[in-house]
N, C-alpha and C positions, 0 to 999 in steps of 0.2 A: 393540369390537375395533379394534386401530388399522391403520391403512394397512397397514404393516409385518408385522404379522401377518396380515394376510390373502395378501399375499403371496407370502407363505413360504406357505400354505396353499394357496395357487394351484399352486404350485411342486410342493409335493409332488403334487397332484392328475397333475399334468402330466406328472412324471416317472414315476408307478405306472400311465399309460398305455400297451396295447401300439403306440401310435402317437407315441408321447412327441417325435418331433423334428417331426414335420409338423403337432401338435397346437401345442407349442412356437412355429413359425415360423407356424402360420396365427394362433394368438391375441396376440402381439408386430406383427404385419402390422396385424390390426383396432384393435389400439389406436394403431396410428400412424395406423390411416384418418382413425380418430373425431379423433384427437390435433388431425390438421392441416385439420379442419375447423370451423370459431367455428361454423358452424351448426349441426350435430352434436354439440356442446359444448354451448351454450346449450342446445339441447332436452332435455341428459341433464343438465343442472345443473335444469333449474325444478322445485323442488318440486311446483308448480301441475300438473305435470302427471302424473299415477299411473303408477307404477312398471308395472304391466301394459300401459299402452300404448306405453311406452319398452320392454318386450321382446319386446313386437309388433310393433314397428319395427323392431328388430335382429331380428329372425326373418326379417321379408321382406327384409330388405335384403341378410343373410348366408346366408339357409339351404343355398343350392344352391352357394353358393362355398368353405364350409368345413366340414369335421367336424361329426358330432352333440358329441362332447366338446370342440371349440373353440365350438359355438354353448352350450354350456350352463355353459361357463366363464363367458362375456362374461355371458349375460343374469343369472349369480350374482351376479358384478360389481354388475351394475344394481341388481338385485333387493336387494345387501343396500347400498347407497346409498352407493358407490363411484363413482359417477359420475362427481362435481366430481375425482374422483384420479387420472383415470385415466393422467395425462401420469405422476404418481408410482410409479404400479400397475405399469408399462410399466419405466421406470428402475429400481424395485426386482426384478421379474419376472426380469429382463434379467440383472441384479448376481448374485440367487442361481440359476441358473441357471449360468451362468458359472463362479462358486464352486464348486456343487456337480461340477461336471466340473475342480476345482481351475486354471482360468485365470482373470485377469483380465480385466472388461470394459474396452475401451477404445472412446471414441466417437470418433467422426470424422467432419469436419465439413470437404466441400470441396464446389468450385463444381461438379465433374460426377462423374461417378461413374467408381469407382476399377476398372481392369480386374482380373483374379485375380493375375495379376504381381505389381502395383505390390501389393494388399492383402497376398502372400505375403514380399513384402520386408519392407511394415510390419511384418506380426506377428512378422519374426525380426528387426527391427530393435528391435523393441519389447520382445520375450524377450529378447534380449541385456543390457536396458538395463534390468530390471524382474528378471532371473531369474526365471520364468514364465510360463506358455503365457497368451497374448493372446486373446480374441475381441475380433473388430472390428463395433459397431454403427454401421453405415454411413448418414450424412445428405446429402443431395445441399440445397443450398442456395442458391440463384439469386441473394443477393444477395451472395452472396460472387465478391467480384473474381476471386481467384486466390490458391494458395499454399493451404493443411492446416494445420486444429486437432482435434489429439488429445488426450481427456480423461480420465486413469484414476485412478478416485478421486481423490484430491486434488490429483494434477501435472495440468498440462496444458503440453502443446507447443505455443502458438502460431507459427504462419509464416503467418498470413494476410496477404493483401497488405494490408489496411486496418489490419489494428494496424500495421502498418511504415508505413504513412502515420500513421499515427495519434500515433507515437512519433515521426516527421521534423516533424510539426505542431508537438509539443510542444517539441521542440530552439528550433524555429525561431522559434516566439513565447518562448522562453525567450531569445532576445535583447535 
């Protein structure tokens, strides 16, 4: 089964939930744990280590923080050897999910996090300019200077402050 398809399987799991948004938000949450952790990652990529003690791990680590149906999504996940995916599992999860409520995902990507204003502006900046309802998947990124990149599907809006150096670099050794 590929990536893609299990996702969409995930998707539907999630939305025939009578918990579907807080199932939703806690199992997108876990997978950016795991995401942004290389240790967590490594442990769920090693073959060497049996699939039963990777969801024994995600048991004790998650059971008391989230849903019995957001802990039995992830350990599926594991279980059917989605591990090494899961930054994809998460992207695609995200995409139809969004779809299915007919907006578009959009990611964003700035150096501190956006208050409900500024995200309320984005999204009707962003419906205007796309003709369709926005969801915004929010990254807080510490090595970004300053300045917002937004990615939906295949545009992206860059105004980071490092592409703008990065672009005055290229001028200036272009002489």
């Amino acid at each position: 089964m590929s990536t893609e398809s299990f996702s969409k399987g995930l998707v539907e799991i999630i939305s025939s939930s009578d918990e579907s948004a807080k199932v939703e938000l806690e199992f997108l949450q876990v997978l950016q744990a795991l995401n942004s952790n290389p240790d967590a990652l490594d442990v769920f990529r090693n073959f060497g280590i049996p699939a039963e003690k990777k969801i024994e791990a995600i048991s004790k680590i998650f059971s008391k923080r989230v849903t019995s149906m957001t802990l039995d999504l992830v350990t599926l996940t594991i279980s059917q050897g989605f591990a090494d995916n899961l930054n994809e599992i998460e992207q695609l999860v995200s995409n139809f999910i969004a779809e299915k409520r007919g907006a578009a995902l959009a990611k964003v990507v700035s150096a501190v996090s956006l208050d409900t204003r500024t995200q309320n502006s984005l999204k009707k900046a962003l419906k205007t300019k796309l003709g369709r309802d926005v969801e915004l998947s929010l990254k807080i990124d510490p090595d970004v200077i300053g300045g917002i990149k937004v990615s939906v599907g295949e545009r992206t809006f860059d105004s980071l402050l490092s592409s703008k150096f990065s672009e005055i670099q290229t001028v200036l050794e272009g002489r």
